[in-house]
C-alpha positions in Angstrom: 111.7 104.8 79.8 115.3 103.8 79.3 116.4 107.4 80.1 119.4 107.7 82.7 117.0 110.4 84.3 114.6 107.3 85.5 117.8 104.7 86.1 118.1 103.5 89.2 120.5 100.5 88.6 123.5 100.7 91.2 126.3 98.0 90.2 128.1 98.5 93.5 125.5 96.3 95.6 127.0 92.6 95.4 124.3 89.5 95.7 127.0 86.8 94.9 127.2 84.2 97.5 124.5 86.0 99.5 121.4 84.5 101.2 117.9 86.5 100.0 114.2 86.1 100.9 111.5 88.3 99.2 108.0 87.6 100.5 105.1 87.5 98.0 107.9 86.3 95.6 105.2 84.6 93.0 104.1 88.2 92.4 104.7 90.5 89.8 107.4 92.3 91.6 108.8 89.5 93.4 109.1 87.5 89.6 111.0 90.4 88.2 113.2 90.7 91.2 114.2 87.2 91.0 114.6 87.8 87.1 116.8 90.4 88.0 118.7 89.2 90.8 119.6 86.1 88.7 120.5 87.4 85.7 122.9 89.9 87.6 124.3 87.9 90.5 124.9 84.4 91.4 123.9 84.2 94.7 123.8 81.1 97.2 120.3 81.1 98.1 117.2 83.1 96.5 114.0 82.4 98.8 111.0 83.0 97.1 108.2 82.7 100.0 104.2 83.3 99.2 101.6 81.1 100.3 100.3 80.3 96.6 101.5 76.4 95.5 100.5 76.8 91.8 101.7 80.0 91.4 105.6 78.5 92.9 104.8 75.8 90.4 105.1 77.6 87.5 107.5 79.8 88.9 109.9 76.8 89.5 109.6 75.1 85.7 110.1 78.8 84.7 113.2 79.4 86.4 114.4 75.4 86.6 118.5 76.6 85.3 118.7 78.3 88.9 117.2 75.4 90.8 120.5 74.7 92.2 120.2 77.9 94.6 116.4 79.1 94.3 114.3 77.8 97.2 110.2 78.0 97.3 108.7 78.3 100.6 104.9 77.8 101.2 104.2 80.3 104.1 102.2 83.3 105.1 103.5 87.1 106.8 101.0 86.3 109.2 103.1 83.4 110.3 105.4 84.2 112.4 106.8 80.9 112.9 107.5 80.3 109.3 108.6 83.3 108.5 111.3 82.4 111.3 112.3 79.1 109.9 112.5 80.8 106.4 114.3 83.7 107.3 117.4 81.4 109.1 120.7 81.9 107.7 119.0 84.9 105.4 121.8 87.9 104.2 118.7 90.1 102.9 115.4 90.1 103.4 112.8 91.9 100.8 109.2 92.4 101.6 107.0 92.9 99.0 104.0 91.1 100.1 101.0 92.7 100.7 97.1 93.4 100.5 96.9 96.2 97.8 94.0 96.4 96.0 91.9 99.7 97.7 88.2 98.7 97.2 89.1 95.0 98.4 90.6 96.5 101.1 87.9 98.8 102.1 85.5 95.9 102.0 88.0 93.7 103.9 89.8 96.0 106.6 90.7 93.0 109.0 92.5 91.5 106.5 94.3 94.2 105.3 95.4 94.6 108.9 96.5 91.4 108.9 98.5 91.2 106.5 99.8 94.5 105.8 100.6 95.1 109.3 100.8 92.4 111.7 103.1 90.5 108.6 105.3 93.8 109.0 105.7 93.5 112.3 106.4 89.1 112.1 108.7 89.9 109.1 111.0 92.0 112.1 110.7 90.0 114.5 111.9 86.8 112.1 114.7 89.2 110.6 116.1 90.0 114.4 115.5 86.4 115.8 117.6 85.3 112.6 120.2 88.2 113.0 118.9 89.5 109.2 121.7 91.7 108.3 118.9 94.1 106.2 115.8 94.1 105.3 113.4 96.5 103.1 109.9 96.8 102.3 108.3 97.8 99.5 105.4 100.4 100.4 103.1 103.0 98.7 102.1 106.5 97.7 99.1 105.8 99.2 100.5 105.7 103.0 101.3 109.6 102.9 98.2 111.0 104.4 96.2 108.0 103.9 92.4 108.4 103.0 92.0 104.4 102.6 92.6 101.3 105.4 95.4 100.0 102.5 97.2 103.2 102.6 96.5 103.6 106.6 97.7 100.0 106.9 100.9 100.2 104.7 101.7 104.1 107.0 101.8 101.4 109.8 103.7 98.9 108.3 106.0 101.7 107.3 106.4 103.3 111.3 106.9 99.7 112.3 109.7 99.3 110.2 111.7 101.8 111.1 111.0 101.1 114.5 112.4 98.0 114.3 115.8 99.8 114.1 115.2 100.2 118.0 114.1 96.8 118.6 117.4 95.8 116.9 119.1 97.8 119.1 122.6 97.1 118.8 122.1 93.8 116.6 123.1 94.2 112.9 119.9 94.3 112.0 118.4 97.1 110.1 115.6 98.2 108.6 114.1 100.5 105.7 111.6 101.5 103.0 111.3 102.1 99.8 107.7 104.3 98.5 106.8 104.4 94.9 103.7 104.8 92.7 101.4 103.3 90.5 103.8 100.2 88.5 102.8 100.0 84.9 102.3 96.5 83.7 101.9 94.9 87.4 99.3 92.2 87.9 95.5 94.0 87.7 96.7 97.2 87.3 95.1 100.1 84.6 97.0 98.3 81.6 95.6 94.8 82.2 92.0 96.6 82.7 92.7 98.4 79.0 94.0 95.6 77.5 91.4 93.4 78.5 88.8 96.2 77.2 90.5 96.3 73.9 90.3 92.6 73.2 86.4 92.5 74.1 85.4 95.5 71.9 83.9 97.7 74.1 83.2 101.3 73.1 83.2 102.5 76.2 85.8 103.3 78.9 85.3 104.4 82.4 87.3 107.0 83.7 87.0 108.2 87.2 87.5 111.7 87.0 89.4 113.7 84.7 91.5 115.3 86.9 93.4 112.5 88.4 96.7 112.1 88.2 99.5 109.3 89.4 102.9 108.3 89.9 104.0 105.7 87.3 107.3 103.1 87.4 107.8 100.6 85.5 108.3 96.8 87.2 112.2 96.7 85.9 112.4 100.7 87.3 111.2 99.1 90.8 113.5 96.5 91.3 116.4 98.4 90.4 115.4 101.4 92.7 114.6 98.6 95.8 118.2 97.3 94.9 119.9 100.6 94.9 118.2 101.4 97.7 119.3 98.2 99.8 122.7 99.0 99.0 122.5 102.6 100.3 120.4 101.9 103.3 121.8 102.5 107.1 118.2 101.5 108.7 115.4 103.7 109.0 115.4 105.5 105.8 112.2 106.0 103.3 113.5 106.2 99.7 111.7 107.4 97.0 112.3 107.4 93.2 111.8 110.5 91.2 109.7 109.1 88.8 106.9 111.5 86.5 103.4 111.6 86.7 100.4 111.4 84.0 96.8 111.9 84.1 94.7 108.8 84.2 92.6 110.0 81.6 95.7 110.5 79.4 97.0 107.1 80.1 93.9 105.8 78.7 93.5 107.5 75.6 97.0 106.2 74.8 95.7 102.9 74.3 91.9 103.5 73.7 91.9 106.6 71.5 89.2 105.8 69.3 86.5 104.6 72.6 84.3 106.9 74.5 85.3 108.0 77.6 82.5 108.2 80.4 83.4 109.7 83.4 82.1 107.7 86.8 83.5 109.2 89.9 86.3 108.5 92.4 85.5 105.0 94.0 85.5 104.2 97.8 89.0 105.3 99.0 90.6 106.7 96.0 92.3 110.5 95.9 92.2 112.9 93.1 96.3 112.9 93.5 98.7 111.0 95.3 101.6 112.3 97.3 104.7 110.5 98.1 106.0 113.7 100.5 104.2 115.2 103.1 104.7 118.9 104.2 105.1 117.6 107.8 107.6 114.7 106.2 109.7 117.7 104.3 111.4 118.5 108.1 113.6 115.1 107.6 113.7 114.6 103.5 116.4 115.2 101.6 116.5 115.5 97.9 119.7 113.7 96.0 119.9 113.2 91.8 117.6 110.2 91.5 115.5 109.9 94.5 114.1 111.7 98.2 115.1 110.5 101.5 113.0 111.0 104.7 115.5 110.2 107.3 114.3 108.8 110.1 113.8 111.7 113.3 114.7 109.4 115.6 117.2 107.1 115.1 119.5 106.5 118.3 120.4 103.3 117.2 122.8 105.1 114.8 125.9 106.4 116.2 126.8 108.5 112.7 123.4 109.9 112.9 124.0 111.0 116.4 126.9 112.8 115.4 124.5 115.0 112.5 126.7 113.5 109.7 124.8 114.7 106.7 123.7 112.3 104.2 124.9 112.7 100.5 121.8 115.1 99.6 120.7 118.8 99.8 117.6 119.7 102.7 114.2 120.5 100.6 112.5 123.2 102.0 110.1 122.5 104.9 106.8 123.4 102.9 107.9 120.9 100.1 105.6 118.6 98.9 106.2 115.9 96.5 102.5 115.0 94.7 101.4 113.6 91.6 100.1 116.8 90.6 102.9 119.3 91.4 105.0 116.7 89.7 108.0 118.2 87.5 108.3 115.3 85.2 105.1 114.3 83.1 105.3 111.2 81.1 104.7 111.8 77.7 102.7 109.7 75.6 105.3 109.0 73.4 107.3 107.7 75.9 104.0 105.4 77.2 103.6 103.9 74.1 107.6 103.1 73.7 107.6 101.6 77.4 103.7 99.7 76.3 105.9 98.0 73.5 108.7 96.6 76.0 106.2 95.2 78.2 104.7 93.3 75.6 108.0 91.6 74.8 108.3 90.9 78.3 104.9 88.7 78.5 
């Protein structure tokens, strides 16, 4: 999906000589970040902060050229105290770390809370104790009308950080989101499942349910949209890519054809489609070329706000919705298979 239509890349945001920390950086967002971020900027410090050594290890041979300004820190979100000393002298903060697979999370609420949203709220207290000039988290589809504790957890990791634009108060400190869907490619996700099927011969392939549909980005897609979106933010926006949808079921003939399909129900916590825009969210969103913004409804911490200066975008109509299923742009398989090929370059 090379497309302009799904480019977000915005070459006015400048990295160079710039302090960044992204937590959960040994990830599979946080590795193509750095990728990115590297390849496009020179910056002074890149912080790359997750609480897995081995994973850091291999991350550090990997990107050894940049030693000279990448920094590993061994540290968890529910720290609050680390994520204080990591976040001093910080330009940028990114957080992408997270709790996110649903049945785990269904089977492990307290840790989901714990992560997902007491790290949220430590990641703005350590951004406003370090005077964090901006900082953005990466959250989910599956926060707009939750039906599952990740979704309900990442909703209150999402109010919390926009709330920390009052918390801030007049520091520079400011705070946003970004909300996509389902990332082709990203560690345990439907591809690795398939792929994994593929290799061990098995003839047959369960589907949930027929019906379902989803949001899909790419990895490279993400990054540049969290990038663009830092750039643009003022504190207390939600972005949200315009990105197309597919049926599950379609995804997986794609790249088991041949297998037979059997059909096992929506597991604990799942929905049948996933919505990035709520009705009741519609009263605040605004719909620009590339992406939605739900502007904060409160935001007196924001003198230009308080003065109704319209952001660059056009008002969607307060009964819009903006699901997987009512999607106008469906990715054709085609298009899967083309973007299937890249990633397999990539690993």
């Amino acid at each position: 999906m090379k497309s302009k239509k799904f480019n977000f890349y915005n070459s006015n945001l400048n990295l160079n000589n710039k302090t960044v920390l992204i937590t959960g950086g040994t990830g599979s967002f946080g590795q193509s970040f750095v990728k990115k971020v590297l390849k496009t900027y020179n910056p002074k410090r890149l912080i790359i902060f997750s609480r897995d050594e081995h994973k850091q290890n291999i991350m550090a041979n990997k990107f050894k050229e940049f030693s000279d300004c990448l920094r590993f820190f061994i540290g968890d979100v529910r720290d609050r105290d680390r994520l204080i000393l990591a976040a001093n002298d910080v330009d940028y903060i990114v957080h992408s770390a997270a709790l996110k697979h649903v049945p785990t999370a269904e089977y492990n609420p307290f840790e989901c809370i714990r992560t997902n949203v007491i790290g949220a709220e430590n990641i703005i207290y350590a951004a406003i104790n370090c005077n964090v000039e901006k900082t953005i988290a990466l959250s989910t589809d599956k926060a707009a009308n939750p039906v599952n504790i990740y979704g309900a957890s990442k909703l209150a990791s999402d109010k919390i950080f926009i709330a920390g634009n009052h918390l801030a108060a007049n520091s520079k400190s400011r705070f946003s989101v970004v909300r996509y869907g389902n990332v082709i490619g990203s560690r345990g996700s439907l591809y690795w499942i398939l792929k994994d099927i593929i290799e061990k011969k098995i003839k047959k392939v369960p589907v949930t349910d027929k019906r379902m549909t989803r949001f899909w980005i790419t990895l490279e897609q993400g990054v540049e949209f969290v990038l663009s979106s830092l750039n643009e933010m003022r504190g207390g926006e939600i972005y949200i890519p315009k990105i197309p949808s597919m049926k599950i079921v379609d995804f997986i003939n794609s790249l088991c054809p041949n297998e037979k399909k059997i059909e096992i129900g929506i597991r604990p916590g799942e929905k049948l489609h996933e919505t990035m825009i709520t009705k009741d969210d519609s009263r605040y969103t605004y719909e620009c070329k590339d992406r939605y913004i739900i502007e904060p409804n409160i935001h007196a911490w924001d003198p230009v706000r308080k003065k109704n200066k319209k952001i660059d975008g056009i008002k969607v109509k307060e009964d819009f919705e903006y699901s997987s299923d009512n999607n106008k742009d469906w990715l054709k398989e085609t298009e899967l298979k083309s973007l299937l090929v890249s990633l397999e370059k990539e690993y």
